[in-house]
Each structure stands twice: as structure tokens, then as C-alpha cells.
N, C-alpha and C positions, 0 to 999 in steps of 0.2 A: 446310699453313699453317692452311688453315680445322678441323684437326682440333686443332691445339695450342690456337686460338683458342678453340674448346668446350670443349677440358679445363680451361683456365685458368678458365672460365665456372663449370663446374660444381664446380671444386677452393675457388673462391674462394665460392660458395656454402655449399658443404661446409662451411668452414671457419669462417661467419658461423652455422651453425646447430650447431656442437660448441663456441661461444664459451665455453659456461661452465665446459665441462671438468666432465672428473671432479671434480674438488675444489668445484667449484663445485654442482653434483647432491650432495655427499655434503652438502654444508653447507647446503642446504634440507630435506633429507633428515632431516637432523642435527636439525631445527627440525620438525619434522612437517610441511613445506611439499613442495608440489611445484616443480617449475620451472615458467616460463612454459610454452613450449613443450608441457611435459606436460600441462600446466593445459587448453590448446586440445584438444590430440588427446583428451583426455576427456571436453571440454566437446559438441565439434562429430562429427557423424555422421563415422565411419570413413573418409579416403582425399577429404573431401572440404574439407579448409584450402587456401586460396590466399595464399599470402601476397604484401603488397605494401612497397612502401620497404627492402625486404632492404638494399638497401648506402645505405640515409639514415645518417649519422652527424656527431657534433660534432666539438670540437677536442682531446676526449681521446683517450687511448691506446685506446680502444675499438674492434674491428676494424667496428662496426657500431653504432647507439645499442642499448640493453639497455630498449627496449620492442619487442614484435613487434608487427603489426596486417596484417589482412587479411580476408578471408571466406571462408563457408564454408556449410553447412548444419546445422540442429538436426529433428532430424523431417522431412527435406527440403524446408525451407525455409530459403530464405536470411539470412544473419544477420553483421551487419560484429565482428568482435571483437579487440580489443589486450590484451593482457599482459606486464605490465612486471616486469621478469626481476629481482629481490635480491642474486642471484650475483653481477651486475656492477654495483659502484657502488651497494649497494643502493638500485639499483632509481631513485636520484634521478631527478629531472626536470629536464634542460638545455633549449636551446630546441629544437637540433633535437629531442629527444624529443618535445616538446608539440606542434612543429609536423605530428610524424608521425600524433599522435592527431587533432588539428585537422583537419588532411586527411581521416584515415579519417571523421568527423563527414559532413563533406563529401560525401564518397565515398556514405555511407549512407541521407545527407538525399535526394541525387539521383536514388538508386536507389528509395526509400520502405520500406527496412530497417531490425529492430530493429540495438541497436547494444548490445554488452557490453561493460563494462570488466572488468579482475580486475586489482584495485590491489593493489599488493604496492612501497612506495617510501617513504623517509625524507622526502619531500619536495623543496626544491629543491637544485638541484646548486652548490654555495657556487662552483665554480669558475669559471661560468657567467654569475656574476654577473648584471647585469638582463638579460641577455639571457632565463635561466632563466625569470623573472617576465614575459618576455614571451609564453614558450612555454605557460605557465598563463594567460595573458589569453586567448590564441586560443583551448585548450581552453574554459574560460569561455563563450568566444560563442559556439562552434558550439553547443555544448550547449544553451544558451539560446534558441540558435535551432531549434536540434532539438525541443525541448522540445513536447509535443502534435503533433509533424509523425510519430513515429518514437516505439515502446516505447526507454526506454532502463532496463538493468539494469548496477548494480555489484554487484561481490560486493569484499568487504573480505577478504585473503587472507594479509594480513602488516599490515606498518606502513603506516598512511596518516595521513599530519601535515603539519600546516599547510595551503597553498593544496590540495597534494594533496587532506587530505579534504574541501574546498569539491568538487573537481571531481566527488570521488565522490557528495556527497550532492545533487548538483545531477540527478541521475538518476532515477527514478520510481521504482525500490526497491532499496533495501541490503537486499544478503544477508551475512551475516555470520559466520565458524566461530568455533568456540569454542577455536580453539588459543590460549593463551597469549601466543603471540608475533603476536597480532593484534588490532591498537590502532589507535581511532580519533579523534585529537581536535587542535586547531587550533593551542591554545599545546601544549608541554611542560609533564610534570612540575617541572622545577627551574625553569623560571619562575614556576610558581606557586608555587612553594616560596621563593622569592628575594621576589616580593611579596605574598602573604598568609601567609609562614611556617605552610605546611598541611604536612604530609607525607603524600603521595599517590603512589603506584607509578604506573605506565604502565598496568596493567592498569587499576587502579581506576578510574583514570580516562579510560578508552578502551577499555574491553574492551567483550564481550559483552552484560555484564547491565547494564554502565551505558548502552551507546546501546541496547537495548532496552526496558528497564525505566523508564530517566529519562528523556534525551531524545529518544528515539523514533524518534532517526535509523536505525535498523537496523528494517528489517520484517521481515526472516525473519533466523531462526538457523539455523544450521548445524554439524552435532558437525566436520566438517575439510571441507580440499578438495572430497574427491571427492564428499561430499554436498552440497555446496554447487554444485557443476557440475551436477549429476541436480537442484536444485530450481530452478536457472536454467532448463536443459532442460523441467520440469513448468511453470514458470510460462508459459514463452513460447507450450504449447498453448494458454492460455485467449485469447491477444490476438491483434490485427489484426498484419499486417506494415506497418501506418501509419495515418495515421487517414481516408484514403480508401477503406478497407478494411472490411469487416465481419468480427467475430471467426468463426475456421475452425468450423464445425458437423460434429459426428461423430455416426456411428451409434452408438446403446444401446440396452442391453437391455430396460433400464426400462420397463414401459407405462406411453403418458402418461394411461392409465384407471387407473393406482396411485390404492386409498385411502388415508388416512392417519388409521386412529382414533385409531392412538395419540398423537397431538397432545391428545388430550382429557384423556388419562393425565397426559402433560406438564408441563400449566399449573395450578399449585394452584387449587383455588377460593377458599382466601383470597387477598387482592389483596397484603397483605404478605409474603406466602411467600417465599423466592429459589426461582430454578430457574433452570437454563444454558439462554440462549436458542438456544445450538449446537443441540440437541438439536431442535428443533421443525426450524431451517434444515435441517439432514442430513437430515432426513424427508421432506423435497417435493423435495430433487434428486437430481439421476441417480445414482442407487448409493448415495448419501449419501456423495457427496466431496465436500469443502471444501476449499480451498486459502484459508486465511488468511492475512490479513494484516497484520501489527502484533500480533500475538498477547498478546506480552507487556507492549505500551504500551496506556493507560486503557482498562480490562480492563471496564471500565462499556460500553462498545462491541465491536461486534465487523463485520471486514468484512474480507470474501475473497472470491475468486471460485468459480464451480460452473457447474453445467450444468441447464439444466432440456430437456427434449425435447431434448436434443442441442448446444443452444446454451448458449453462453457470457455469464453473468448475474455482476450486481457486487451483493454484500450487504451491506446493513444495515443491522443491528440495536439494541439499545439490551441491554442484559444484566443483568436484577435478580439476579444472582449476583453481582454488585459495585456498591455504593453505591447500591445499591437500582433501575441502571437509570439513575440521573440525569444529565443533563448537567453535563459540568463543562469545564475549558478544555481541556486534552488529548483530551479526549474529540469535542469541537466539531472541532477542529482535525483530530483523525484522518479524523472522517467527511467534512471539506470537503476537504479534499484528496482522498480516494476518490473521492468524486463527481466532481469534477472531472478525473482519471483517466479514470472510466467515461465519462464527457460526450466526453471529447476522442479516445475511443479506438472509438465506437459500443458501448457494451456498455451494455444494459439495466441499469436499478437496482429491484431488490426493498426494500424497506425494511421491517423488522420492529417495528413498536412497541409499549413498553413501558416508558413513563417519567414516571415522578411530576413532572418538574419539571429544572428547573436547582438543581445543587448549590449549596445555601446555604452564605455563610463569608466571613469576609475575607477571606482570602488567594483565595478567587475571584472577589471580587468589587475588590479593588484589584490584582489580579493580570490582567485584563480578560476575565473571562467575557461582560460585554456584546459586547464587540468582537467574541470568539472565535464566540457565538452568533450572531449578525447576518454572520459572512463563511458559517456556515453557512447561512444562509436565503439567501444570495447564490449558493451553490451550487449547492442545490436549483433554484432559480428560475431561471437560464439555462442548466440543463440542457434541453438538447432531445433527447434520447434518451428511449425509453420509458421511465415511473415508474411503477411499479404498488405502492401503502402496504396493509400488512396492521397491523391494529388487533389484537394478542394480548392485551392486556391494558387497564394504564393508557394512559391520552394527557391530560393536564392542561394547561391553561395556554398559556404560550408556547411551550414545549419541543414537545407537541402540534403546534402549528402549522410549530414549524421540523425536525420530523424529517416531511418530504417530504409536508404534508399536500393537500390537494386545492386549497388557497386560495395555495399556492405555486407550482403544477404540475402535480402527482401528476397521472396520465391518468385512473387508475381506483384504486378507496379501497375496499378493503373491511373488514371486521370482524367477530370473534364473538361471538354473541351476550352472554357475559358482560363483555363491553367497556366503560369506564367513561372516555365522552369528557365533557370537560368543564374547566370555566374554572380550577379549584382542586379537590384532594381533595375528598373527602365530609367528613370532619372535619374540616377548616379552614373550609368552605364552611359546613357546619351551624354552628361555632363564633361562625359573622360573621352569618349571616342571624337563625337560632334562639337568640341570645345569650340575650336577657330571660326567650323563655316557659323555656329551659331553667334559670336564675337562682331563677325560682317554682316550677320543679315540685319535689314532694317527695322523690322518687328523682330526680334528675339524672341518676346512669349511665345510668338503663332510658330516660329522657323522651332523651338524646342519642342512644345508641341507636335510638330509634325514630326519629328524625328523618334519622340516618343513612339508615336502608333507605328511607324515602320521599324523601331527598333521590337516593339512587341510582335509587328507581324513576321519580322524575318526571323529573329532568334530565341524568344521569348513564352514563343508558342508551344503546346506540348507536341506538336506533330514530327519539329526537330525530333525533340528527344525519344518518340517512337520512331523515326526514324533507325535512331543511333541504335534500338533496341534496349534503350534505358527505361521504357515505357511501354509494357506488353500490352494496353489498350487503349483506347480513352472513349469513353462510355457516356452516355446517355445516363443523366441523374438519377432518372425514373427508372432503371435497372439496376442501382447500384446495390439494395439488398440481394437479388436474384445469382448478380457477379458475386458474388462475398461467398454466398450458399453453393452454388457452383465449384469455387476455388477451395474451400475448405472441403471439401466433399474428397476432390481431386488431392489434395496436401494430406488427406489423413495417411498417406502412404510410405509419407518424406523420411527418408532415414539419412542421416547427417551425423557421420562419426566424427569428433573435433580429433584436432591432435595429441598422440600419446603425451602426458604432461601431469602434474599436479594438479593446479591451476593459473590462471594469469597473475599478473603482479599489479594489475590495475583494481 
């Protein structure tokens, strides 16, 4: 008896994990997709998936719902992950489905686990009716409540529409592949096609390059699948398994007595030159790996994480390869949310600057660059995690002050000597101050000119602002990794209680 009772156990399990059949495997296949199922066993170490709610199911014909979830290990660590299967019902969301992912939330919050989704669903299950809508509420609020307790990672792997891609962009970073048949966005094409008679594909308007490039909701790409499972994999090295947790530290090779001349090479000595501010970051970390993030969205910024001495550091930068460096609204919005990432998760913030200003324009200026700028100085300023700001170049203005400067936070500020801190350019600044005498003189270019280099050598220079104590060094290039290794070394110590509060309003 109790032997018929096991085989019925284990036949009827069997039978929940071959659901999609062959036809089912050949028509993901068919789509350059993987199954769920296969999606886990690639994503998570070898032999080590648990699965849980195996017989949860709705009121359809379904032997089972057609989302999996359970845990398992990545790098041998634990990590809660669900994947919602296309083969059946592509992939919609009923309630039980939602309530099985809502659960897993649960399940991961209490353990203090990252949590992966791998979305692959047409959205909600029409048959379901509000029940469906309730199963995306729950998802909703775990997640929400998740949010800063637990790393959360989506990877977009097929269609994710309507409430669906709320649930996925509500996680700390989309990954995204570049197959075709993977589309992210809220309405349909034919709705917008019904009310603003556009004509627009599903690609166009949900692929790759659009939530990449425009709205920013995808931070990593992905050429398919199985690279998108290995960049989940690489990212979850960098972070905590919570935010009671300090991110995992590994041995390297790197000595942290590495010079770095060629930083010198790096930065043009004209101040208007481009250069990739990538190039200086890969210089002072472990091996020169960078794992970026947002790569493709306002490319005026740049911010990924790396390692400096072993540990796990959140970058960045300002990037005079695009718009000269400047801030502008996407650009704000990228680095406030990193930081706060970093803030929430214990990882150290490097910050690299290099920026003339806030991008001038209407469209960013009735578009809300004020706003966008001010949640970034809100960012900066209740982080309590190490800050340590390097001065590479420019620092002007406001921009100056809200990329992570010492009067926001920052622990320790240093700069190099060719550093040019100060309230405006040297040409707009000469412009305003040296109007008249330059009016009289008989050469104008050479009398601006020269007002130029005295306006950089009396006020412009960093050695004012180490003076003022705005500027606790200014360094030699060729030590710049060694100062970092040093400072972090010394900041592991930093305790910074914020004010008793809920949170801010920003």
C-alpha cells in the first residue's frame, strides 16, 4: 500500500515536470527560447533546484500553474527563483500563479535571499478574470516590500505586458536578450495604434533598444537566454544576500601597491577634449573589471560595479564622451537610483568627476532637470555607506556639488592637480567678471585669453578648494588606485545613523 502511495507521489510529480511536452519544448525552441525549467537548471548551480508549490494550480485545465518557483544555489549561495513557462497558456498570470510568486517573495524576504524572476507571459489570464488582477496585486507588494530588504533581479525572456512588466521593472535590475520575440511594455501595439494612429511593431516598441536606449528600464542586454542566465550569475557575485549583509570579498591577484601612470595618459590636458571616463575606472580596479550598468541609457554617465582590494565597490562617474559629461535628466535619475542601490545594499560609492554643469535646453529644463538634479543631491546625502569623490577633471557649479561632493557627504574628496573646481567655467566666469576691461582692450582674444589662465590660476585651481578643506588631497595619478585602497580600508569603520524618520519624500 505504502509502495503504490510513493509511486503515485512520484508519477504524479513526473507528470507535473513533463507538462509541457514535447511540442511544447519544440515551440520555445522554435522561438530561440528555452523552457522554464531549462532556464533554472542553467541559471542555478548543478543538482542544487528545490522546488516548491509543484501541485499549486487554478481552475484551468492545467495539470499544475505554468510558473515554477523554488530555490536553489548560484556560486553556492542561496537564491529563491520562479519562471513562468509560455508553453502553457503562454505563460499568462491567474491568481494562483501570482499567489505562487507572492509566496516565493515571502519565502525569500524571511530567509534574507536574493530573489530572480525570468519573465516569459502575455500578461493576465482573461479567464481569471479579477481574480488574475489580484494575483499581480500580491506580487506587487511583496516586491515592494522586498525592495532594499533582498537583491531583486528580472531577466525579460519572452513577452512581458501590461501589469506583468510593472512586476518585472519593479526589481533592481532588468536584464534583457536581444531575441525578437522579447518585448517589454505596458499598453499594446494596436492600442496605440487605435488611439494615436502610429504604426509601431511590438519590437519597436518593447524590444531591446527601446527599453535600453529610451527608457532605461532594461540595465543589461543580453544576446539570448543562456547569456542572460551567466549575467545574472556574474551580477549576483558583486552583492550582499540582503542588506544586513556586507557584499562577499574575494581574493586577487592585483597588488593593492598597483601604480597607475597611465591615468596621466588618459585625461587630455585640454579641458574640452572627450575621453571615455571607462578607461581611468578599469585602471584602479581589480583586473580592470567592470560590470556596468545601464550602459546604453544617458551614456553622459556611467555606473557599474567592480572590486577594489577584493571588495565589492558601486561607480560613478560623469563621462565627457557624451554631452560633454553634463548632467541632464536621465542622466540624474540613473546615478540616484545607483546610489541608492549602493546605500541599501552596503556597497561603497567611488564617484568619478568630470562635469561642466547641468545640460542647458528646454526640453530639460520644462522636462524637470531641477527636480531630477535635487533627488540626486537627496541621494548622495542620506547615503551612509562609504563615499570617497575623485576630482579628474571639471567640477563647476551645482553639478559639482551634487555629484557626491564633501558639502553633501562624501567622507574623503580628493583631486588632481589639474582639477578645475569652481562656481562657473573659466570662460563664462571671465565673461561676467572681466566684461569691461576685456570691451577696452585692443586685442580682446589674447586680453580673454589671459584672463582665462589667471582666472584658472587664482580661483579655479584645486589647491583653493583644499584649502577651504573641500578637498582632503590632490594626488598624484600614479597613486590613485593605492589612495582608494587606503581610504576604503580606513571607511570600513564608518557608522552614520540618518535621522529617526520613515523615509524622505524625494
Amino acid at each position: 500500500m505504502k509502495n503504490d502511495i510513493l509511486r503515485e507521489l512520484i508519477e504524479k510529480k513526473e507528470k507535473i515536470r513533463r507538462m509541457v511536452g514535447d511540442e511544447g519544448i519544440e515551440k520555445q525552441h522554435g522561438l530561440a527560447k528555452l523552457t522554464a525549467r531549462e532556464r533554472i537548471e542553467n541559471l542555478l548551480d548543478p543538482g542544487s533546484f528545490v522546488e516548491l508549490s509543484i501541485f499549486t494550480k487554478s481552475n484551468s485545465d492545467l495539470q499544475a500553474e505554468n510558473v515554477i518557483t523554488g530555490y536553489g544555489t548560484i556560486n553556492r549561495r542561496p537564491v529563491a527563483v520562479f519562471a513562468q513557462e509560455f508553453a502553457l497558456l503562454d505563460g499568462t498570470v491567474g491568481e494562483a500563479h501570482g499567489l505562487k510568486i507572492a509566496n516565493l517573495f515571502e519565502f525569500a524576504m524571511k530567509l534574507g535571499i536574493p530573489i530572480v524572476g525570468l519573465y516569459d507571459s502575455r500578461g493576465p489570464r482573461i479567464q481569471d478574470g479579477i481574480g488574475a488582477l489580484r494575483g499581480f496585486g500580491e506580487i506587487f507588494y511583496r516586491s515592494s516590500l522586498a525592495s532594499g530588504l533582498v537583491p531583486q533581479i528580472s531577466a525579460i525572456l519572452g513577452p512581458c505586458i501590461g501589469p506583468t512588466a510593472l512586476a518585472s521593472v519593479l526589481a533592481d535590475f532588468v536584464i534583457m536578450s536581444k531575441n525578437p520575440n522579447c518585448h517589454l511594455f505596458i499598453n499594446p501595439p494596436h492600442i496605440i495604434r487605435a488611439v494615436f494612429e502610429e504604426e509601431i511593431t511590438e519590437y519597436e516598441l518593447g524590444g531591446w533598444q527601446a527599453q535600453a536606449y529610451r527608457s532605461g528600464n532594461c540595465h543589461i542586454v543580453a544576446e539570448d537566454d543562456l547569456t542572460a542566465l551567466r549575467l545574472i550569475r556574474e551580477l549576483l557575485n558583486y552583492l550582499p544576500l540582503n542588506c544586513l549583509e556586507d557584499p562577499p570579498r574575494v581574493e586577487v591577484s592585483d597588488p593593492p601597491s598597483r601604480l597607475t601612470p597611465e591615468i596621466s595618459e588618459t585625461v587630455p590636458e585640454d579641458p574640452m577634449e572627450p575621453y571615455d571616463m571607462r578607461e581611468i575606472v578599469k585602471k584602479v580596479l581589480d583586473d580592470g573589471k567592470f560590470f556596468e550598468i545601464s550602459e546604453n541609457f544617458a551614456s553622459n554617465v556611467v555606473t557599474g560595479f567592480g572590486r577594489i582590494d577584493g571588495k565589492t565597490v558601486g561607480i560613478v562617474a560623469n563621462n565627457p564622451r557624451s554631452l560633454a559629461g553634463c548632467l541632464d535628466i536621465n542622466g540624474c535619475d540613473k546615478i540616484t537610483r545607483f546610489v541608492r542601490f549602493c546605500d541599501s545594499f552596503n556597497i561603497p560609492i567611488i564617484t568619478f568627476v568630470d562635469v561642466p554643469g547641468f545640460l542647458p535646453g528646454i526640453d530639460q529644463e520644462f522636462g524637470g532637470i531641477i527636480r531630477a538634479g535635487a533627488r540626486l543631491v537627496s541621494a548622495y546625502a542620506e547615503a551612509t555607506v562609504p563615499m570617497i569623490t575623485l576630482i579628474v577633471r571639471r567640477a563647476y557649479g551645482g553639478a559639482y556639488v551634487a555629484m557626491g561632493s564633501k558639502h553633501i557627504g562624501a567622507d574623503l574628496v580628493f583631486a588632481y592637480p589639474s582639477a578645475e573646481i569652481s562656481v562657473m567655467g573659466p570662460e563664462g566666469a571671465v565673461e561676467t567678471i572681466y566684461r569691461d576691461e576685456i570691451e577696452r582692450a585692443e586685442d580682446k582674444v589674447r586680453m580673454r585669453e589671459m584672463k582665462v589662465r589667471e582666472y584658472l590660476e587664482k580661483f579655479a585651481n584645486p589647491y583653493n578648494s583644499a584649502e577651504r578643506g573641500y578637498v582632503d588631497d590632490i594626488i598624484d595619478p600614479k597613486f590613485t588606485r593605492i589612495k582608494l585602497i587606503s581610504s576604503l580600508r580606513i571607511l570600513e569603520s564608518k557608522r552614520k545613523k540618518p535621522p529617526a524618520k520613515k523615509h524622505s519624500t524625494k
